[in-house]
mmCIF file as Biopython writes it, N, C-alpha, C and O atoms, coordinates in Angstrom:
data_model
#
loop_
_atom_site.group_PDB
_atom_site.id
_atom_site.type_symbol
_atom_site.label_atom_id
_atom_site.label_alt_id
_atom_site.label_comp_id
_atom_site.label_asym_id
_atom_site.label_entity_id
_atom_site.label_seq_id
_atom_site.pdbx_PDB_ins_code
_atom_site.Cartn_x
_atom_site.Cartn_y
_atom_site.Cartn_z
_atom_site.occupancy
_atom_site.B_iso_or_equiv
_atom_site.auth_seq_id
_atom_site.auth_asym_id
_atom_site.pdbx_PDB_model_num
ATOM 1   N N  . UNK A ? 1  ? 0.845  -1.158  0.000  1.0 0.0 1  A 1 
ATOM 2   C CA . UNK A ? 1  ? 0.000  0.000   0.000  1.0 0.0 1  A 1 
ATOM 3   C C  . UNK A ? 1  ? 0.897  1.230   0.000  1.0 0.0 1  A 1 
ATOM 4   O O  . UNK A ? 1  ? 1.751  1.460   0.856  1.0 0.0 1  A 1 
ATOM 5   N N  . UNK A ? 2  ? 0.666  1.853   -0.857 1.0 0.0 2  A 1 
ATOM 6   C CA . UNK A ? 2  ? 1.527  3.475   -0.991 1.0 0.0 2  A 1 
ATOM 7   C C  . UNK A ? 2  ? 0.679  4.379   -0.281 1.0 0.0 2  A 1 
ATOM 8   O O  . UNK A ? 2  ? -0.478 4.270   -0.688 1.0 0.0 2  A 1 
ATOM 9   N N  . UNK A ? 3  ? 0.807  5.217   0.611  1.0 0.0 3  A 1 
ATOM 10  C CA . UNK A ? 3  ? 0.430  6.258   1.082  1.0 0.0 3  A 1 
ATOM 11  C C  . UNK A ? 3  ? 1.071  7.640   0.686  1.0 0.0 3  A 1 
ATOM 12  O O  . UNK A ? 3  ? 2.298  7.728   0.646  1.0 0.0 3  A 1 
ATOM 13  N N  . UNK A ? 4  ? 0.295  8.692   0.401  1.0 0.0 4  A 1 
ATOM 14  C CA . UNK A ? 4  ? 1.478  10.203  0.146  1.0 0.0 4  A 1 
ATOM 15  C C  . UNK A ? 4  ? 2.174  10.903  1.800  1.0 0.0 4  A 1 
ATOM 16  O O  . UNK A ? 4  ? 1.818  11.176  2.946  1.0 0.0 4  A 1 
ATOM 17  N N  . UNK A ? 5  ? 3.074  10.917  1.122  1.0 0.0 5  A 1 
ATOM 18  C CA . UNK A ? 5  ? 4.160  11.562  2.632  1.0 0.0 5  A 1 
ATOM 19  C C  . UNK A ? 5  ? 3.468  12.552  3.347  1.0 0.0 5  A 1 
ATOM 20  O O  . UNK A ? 5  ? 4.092  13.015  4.302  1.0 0.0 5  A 1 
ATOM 21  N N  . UNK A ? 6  ? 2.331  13.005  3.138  1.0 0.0 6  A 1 
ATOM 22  C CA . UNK A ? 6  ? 1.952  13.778  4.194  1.0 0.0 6  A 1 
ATOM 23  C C  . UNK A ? 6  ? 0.827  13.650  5.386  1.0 0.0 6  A 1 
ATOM 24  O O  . UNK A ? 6  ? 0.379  14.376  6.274  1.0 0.0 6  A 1 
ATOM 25  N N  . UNK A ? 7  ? 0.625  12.313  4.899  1.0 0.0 7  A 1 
ATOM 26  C CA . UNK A ? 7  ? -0.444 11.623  5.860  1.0 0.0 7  A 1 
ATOM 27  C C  . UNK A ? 7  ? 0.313  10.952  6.875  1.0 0.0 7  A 1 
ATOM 28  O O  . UNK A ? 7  ? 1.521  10.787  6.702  1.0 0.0 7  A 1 
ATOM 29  N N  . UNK A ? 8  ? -0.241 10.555  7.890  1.0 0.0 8  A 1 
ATOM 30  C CA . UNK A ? 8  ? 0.051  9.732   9.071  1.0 0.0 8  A 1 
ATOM 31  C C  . UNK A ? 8  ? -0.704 8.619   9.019  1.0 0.0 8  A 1 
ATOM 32  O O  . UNK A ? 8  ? -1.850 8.590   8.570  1.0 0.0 8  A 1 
ATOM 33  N N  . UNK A ? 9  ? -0.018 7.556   9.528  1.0 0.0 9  A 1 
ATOM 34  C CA . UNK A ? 9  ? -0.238 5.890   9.376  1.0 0.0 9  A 1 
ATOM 35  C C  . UNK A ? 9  ? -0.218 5.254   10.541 1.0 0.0 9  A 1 
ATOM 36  O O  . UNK A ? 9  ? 0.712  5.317   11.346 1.0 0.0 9  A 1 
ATOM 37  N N  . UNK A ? 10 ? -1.466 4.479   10.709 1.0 0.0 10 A 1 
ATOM 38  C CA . UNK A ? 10 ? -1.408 3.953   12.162 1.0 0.0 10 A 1 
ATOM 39  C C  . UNK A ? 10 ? -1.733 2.482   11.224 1.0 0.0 10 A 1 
ATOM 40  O O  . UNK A ? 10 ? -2.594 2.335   10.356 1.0 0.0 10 A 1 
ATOM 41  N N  . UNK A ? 11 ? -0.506 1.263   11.845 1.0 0.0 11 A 1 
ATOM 42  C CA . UNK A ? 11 ? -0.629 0.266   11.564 1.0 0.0 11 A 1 
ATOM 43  C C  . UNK A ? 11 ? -1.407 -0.940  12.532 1.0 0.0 11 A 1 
ATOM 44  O O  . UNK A ? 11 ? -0.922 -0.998  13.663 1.0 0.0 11 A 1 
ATOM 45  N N  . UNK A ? 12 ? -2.175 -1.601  12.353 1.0 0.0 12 A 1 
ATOM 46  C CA . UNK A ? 12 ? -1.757 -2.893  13.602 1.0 0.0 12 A 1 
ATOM 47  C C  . UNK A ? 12 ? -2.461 -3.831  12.744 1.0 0.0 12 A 1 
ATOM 48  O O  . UNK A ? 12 ? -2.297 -3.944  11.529 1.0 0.0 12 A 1 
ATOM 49  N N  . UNK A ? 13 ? -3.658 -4.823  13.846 1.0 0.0 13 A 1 
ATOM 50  C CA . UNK A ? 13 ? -4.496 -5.866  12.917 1.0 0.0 13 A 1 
ATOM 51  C C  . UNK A ? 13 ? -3.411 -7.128  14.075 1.0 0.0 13 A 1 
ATOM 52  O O  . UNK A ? 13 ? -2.701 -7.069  15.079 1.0 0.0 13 A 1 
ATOM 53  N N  . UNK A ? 14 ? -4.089 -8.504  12.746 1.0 0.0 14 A 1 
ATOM 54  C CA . UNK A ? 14 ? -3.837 -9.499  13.479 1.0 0.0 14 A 1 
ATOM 55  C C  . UNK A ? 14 ? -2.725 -10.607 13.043 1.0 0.0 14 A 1 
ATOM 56  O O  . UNK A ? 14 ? -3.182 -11.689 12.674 1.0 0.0 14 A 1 
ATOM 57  N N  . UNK A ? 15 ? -1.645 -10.484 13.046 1.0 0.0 15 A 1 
ATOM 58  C CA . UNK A ? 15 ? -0.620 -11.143 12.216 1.0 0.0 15 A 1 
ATOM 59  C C  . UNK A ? 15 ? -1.004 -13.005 12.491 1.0 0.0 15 A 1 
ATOM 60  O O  . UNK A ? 15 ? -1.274 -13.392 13.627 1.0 0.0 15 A 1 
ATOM 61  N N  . UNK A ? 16 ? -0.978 -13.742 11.594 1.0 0.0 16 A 1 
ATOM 62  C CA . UNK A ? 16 ? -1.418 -15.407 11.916 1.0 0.0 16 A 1 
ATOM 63  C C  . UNK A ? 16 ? -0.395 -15.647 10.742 1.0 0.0 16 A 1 
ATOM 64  O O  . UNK A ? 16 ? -0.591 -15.272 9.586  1.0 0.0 16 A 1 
ATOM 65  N N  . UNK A ? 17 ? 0.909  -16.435 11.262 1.0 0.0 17 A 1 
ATOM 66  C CA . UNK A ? 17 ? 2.137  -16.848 10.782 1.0 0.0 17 A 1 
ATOM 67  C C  . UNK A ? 17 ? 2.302  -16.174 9.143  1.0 0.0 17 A 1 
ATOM 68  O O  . UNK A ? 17 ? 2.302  -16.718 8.039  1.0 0.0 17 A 1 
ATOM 69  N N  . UNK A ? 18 ? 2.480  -14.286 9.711  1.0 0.0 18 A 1 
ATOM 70  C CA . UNK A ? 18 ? 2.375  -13.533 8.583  1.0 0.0 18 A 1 
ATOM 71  C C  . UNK A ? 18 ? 2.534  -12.682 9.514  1.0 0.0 18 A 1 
ATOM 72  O O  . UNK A ? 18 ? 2.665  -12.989 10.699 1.0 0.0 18 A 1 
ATOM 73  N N  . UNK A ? 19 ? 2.541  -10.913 8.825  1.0 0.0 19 A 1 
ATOM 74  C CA . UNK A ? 19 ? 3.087  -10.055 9.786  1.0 0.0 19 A 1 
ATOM 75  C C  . UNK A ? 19 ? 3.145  -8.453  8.688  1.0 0.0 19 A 1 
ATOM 76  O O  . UNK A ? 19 ? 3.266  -8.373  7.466  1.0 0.0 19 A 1 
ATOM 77  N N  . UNK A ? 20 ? 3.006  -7.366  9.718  1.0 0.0 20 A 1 
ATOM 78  C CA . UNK A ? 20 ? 2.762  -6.222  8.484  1.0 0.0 20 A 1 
ATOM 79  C C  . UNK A ? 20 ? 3.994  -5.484  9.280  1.0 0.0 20 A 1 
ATOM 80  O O  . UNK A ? 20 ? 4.533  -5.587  10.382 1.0 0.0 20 A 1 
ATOM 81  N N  . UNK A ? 21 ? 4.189  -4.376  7.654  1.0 0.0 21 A 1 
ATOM 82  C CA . UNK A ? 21 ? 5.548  -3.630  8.142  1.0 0.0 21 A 1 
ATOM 83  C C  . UNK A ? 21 ? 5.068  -2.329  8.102  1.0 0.0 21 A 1 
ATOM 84  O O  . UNK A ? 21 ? 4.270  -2.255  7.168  1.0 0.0 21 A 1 
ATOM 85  N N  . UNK A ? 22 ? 5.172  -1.354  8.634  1.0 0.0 22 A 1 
ATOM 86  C CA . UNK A ? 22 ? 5.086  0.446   8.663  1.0 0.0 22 A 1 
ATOM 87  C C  . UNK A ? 22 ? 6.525  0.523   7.748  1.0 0.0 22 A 1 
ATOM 88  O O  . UNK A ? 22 ? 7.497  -0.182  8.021  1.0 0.0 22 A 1 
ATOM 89  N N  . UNK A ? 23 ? 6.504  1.331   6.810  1.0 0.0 23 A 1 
ATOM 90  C CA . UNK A ? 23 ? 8.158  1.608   6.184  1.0 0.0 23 A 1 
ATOM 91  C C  . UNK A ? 23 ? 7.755  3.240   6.395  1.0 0.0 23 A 1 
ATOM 92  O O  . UNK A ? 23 ? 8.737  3.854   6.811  1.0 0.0 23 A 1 
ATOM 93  N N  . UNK A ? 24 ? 6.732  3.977   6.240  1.0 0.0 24 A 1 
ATOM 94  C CA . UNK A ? 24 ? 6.671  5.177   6.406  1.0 0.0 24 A 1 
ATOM 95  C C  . UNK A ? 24 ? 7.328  6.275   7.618  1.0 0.0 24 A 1 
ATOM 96  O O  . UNK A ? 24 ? 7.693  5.743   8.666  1.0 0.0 24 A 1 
ATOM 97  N N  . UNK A ? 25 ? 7.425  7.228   7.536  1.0 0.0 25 A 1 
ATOM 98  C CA . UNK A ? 25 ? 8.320  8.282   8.687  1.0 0.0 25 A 1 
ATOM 99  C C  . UNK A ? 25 ? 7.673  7.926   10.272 1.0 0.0 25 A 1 
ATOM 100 O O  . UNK A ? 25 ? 6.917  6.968   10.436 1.0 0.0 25 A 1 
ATOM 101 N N  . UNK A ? 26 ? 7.917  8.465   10.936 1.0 0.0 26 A 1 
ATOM 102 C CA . UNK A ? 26 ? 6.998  8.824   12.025 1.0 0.0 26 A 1 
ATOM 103 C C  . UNK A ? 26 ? 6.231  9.603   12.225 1.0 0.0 26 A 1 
ATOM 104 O O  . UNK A ? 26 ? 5.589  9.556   13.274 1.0 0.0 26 A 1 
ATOM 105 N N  . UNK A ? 27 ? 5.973  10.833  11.076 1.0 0.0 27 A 1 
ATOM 106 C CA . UNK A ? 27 ? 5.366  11.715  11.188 1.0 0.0 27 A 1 
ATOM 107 C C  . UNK A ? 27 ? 5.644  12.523  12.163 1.0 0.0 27 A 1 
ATOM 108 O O  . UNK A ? 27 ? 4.780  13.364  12.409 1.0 0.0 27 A 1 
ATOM 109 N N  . UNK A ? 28 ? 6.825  12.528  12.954 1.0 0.0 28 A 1 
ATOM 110 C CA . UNK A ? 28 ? 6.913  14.075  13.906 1.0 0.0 28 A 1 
ATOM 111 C C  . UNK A ? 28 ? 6.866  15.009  13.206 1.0 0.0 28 A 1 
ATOM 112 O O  . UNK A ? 28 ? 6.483  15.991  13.841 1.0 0.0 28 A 1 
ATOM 113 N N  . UNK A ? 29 ? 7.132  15.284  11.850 1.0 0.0 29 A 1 
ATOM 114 C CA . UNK A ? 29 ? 7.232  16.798  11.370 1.0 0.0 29 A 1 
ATOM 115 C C  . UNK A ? 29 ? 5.955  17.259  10.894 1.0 0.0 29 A 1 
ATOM 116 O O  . UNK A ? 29 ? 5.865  18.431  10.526 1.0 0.0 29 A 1 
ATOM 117 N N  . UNK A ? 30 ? 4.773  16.357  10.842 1.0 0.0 30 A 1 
ATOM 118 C CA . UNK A ? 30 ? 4.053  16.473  10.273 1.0 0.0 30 A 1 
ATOM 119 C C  . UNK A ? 30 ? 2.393  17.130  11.317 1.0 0.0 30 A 1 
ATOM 120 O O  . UNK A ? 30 ? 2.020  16.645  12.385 1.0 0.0 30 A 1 
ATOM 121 N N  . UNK A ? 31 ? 1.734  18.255  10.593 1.0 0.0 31 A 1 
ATOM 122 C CA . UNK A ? 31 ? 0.753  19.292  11.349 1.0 0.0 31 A 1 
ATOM 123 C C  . UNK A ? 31 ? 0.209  18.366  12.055 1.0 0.0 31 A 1 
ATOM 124 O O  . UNK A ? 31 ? 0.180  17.212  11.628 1.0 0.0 31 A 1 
ATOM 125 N N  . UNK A ? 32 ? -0.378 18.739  13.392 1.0 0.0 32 A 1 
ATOM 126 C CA . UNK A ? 32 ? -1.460 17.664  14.423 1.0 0.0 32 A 1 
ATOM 127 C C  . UNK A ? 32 ? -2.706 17.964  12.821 1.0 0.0 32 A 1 
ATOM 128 O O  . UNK A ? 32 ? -2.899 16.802  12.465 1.0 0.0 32 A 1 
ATOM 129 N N  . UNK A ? 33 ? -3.227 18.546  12.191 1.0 0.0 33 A 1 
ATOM 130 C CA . UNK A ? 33 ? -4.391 18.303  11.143 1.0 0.0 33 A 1 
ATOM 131 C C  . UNK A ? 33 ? -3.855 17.502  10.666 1.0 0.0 33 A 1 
ATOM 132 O O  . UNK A ? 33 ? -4.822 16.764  10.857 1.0 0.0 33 A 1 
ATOM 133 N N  . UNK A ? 34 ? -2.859 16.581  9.952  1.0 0.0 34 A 1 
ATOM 134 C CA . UNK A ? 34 ? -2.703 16.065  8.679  1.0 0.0 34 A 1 
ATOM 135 C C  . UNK A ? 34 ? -3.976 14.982  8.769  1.0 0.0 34 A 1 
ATOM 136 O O  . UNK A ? 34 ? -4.837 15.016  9.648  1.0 0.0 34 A 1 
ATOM 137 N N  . UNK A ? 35 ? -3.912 13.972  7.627  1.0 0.0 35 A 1 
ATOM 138 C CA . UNK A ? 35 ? -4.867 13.122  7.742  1.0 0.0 35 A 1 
ATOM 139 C C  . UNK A ? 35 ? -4.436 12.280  8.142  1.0 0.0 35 A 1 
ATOM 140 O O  . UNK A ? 35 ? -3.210 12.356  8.070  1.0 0.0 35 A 1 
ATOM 141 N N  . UNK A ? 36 ? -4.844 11.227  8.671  1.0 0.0 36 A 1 
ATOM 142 C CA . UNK A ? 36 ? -4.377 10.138  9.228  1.0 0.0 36 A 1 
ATOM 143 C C  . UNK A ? 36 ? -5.193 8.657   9.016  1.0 0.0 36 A 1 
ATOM 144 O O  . UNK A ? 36 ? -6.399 8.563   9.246  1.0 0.0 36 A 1 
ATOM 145 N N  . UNK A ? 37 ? -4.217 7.314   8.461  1.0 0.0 37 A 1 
ATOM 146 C CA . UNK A ? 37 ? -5.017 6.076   7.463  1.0 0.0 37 A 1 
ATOM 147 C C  . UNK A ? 37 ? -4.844 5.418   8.716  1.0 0.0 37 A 1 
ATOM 148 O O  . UNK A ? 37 ? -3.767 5.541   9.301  1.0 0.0 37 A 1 
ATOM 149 N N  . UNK A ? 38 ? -5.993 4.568   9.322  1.0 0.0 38 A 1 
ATOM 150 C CA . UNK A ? 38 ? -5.854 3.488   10.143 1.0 0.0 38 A 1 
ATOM 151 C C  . UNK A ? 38 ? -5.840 2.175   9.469  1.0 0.0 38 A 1 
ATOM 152 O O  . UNK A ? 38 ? -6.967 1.767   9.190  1.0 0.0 38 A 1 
ATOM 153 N N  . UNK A ? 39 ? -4.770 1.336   9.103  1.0 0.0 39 A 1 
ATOM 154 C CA . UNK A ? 39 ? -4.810 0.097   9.051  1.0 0.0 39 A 1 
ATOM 155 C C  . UNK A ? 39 ? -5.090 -0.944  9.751  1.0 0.0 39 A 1 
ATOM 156 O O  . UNK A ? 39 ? -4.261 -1.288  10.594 1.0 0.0 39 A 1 
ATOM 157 N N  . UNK A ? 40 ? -6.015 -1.525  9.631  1.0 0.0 40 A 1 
ATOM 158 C CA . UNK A ? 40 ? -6.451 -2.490  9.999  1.0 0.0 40 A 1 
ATOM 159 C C  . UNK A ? 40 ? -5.958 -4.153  9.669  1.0 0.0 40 A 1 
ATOM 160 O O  . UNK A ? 40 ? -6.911 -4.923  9.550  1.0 0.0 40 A 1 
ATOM 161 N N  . UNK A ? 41 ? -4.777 -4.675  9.535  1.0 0.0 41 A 1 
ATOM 162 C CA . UNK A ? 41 ? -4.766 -5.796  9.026  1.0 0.0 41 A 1 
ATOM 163 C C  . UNK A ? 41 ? -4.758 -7.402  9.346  1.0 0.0 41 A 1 
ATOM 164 O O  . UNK A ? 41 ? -3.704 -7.854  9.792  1.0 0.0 41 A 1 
ATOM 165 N N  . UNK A ? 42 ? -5.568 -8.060  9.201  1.0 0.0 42 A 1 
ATOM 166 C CA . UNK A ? 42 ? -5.528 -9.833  9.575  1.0 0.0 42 A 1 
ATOM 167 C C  . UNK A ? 42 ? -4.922 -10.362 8.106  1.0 0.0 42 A 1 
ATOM 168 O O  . UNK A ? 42 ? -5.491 -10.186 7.029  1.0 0.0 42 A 1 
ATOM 169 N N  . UNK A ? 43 ? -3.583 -11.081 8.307  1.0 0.0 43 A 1 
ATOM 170 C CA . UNK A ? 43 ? -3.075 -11.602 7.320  1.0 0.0 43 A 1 
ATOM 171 C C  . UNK A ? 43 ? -2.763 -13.281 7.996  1.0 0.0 43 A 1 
ATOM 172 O O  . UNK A ? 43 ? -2.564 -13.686 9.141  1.0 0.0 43 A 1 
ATOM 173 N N  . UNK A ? 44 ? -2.829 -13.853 6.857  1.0 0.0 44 A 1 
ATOM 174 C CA . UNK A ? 44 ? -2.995 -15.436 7.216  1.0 0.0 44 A 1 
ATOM 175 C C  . UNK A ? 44 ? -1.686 -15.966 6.147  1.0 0.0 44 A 1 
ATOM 176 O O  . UNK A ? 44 ? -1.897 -16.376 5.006  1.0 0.0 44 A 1 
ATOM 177 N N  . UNK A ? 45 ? -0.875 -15.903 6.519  1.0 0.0 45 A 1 
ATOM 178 C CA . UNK A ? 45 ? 0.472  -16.622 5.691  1.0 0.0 45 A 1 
ATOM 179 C C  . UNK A ? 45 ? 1.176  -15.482 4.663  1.0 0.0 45 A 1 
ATOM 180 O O  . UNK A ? 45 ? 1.628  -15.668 3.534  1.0 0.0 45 A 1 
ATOM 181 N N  . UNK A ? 46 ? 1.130  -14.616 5.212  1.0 0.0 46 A 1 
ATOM 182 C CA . UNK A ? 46 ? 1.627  -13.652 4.098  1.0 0.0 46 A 1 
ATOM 183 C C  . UNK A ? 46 ? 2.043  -12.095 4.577  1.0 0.0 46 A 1 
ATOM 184 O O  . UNK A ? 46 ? 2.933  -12.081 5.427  1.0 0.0 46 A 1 
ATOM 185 N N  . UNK A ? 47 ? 1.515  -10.737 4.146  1.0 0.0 47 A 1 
ATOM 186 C CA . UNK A ? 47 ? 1.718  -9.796  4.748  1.0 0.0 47 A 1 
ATOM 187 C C  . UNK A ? 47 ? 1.709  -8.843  4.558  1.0 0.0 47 A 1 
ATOM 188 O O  . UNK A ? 47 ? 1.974  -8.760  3.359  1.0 0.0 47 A 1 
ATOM 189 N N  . UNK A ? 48 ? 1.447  -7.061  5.290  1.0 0.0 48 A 1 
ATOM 190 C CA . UNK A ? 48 ? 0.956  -6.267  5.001  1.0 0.0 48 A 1 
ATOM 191 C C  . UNK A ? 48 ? 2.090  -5.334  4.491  1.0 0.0 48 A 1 
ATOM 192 O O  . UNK A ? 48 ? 2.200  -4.671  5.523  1.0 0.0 48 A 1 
ATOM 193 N N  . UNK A ? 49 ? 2.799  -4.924  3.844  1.0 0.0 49 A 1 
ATOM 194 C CA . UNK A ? 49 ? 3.540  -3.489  3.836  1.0 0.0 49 A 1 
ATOM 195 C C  . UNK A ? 49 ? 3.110  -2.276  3.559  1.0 0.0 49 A 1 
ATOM 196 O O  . UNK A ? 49 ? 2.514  -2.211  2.484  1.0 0.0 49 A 1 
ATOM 197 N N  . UNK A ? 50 ? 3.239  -0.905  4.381  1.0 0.0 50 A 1 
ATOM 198 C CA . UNK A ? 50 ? 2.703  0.099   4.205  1.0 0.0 50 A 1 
ATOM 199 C C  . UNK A ? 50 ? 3.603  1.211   3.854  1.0 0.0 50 A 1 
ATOM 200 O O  . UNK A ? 50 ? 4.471  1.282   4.724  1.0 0.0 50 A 1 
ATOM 201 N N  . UNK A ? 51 ? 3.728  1.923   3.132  1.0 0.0 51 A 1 
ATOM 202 C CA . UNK A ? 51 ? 4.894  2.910   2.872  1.0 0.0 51 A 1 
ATOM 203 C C  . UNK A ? 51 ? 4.874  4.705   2.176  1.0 0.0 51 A 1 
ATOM 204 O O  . UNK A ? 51 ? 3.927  5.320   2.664  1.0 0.0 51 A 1 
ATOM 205 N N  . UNK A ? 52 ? 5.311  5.153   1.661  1.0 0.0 52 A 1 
ATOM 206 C CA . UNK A ? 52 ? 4.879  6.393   1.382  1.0 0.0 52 A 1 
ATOM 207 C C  . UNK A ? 52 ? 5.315  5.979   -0.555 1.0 0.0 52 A 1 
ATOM 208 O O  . UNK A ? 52 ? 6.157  5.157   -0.915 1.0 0.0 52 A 1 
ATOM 209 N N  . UNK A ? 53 ? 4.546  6.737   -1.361 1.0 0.0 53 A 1 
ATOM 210 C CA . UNK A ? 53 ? 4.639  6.875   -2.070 1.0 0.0 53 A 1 
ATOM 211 C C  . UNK A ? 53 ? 6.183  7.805   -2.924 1.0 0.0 53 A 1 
ATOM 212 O O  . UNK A ? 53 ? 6.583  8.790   -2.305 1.0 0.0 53 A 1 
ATOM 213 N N  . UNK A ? 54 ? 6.576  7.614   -3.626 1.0 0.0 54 A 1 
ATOM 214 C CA . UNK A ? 54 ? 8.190  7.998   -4.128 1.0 0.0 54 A 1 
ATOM 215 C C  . UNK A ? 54 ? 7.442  9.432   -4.677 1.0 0.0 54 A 1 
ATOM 216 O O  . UNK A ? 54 ? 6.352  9.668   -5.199 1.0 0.0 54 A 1 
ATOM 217 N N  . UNK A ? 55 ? 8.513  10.190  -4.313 1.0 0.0 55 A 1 
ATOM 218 C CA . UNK A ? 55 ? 7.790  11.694  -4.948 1.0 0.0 55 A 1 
ATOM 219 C C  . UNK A ? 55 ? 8.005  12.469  -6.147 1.0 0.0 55 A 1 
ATOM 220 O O  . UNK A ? 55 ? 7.353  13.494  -6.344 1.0 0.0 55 A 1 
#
């Protein structure tokens, strides 16, 4: 999943012998408004990666 660098990303969900990654910033630099994507993920043998889009 590509996200644009100016959003904030909250990852979690339910990893079952599988597992998701945040690759995105931490967002400290980023306004308390920005938008913010809640991921939700249950993955079953496989897995989530989340990251920012290349600019």
């Amino acid at each position: 999943m590509l996200v644009p660098e100016d959003w904030r990303v909250q990852v979690g969900g339910l990893p079952i012998l599988g597992g998701y990654e945040d690759r995105t910033a931490d967002g400290g630099a980023l306004p308390d408004n920005a938008p913010v994507l809640k991921v939700n993920a249950t993955t079953l043998l496989g897995g989530v990666k989340v990251a920012h889009e290349p600019s």
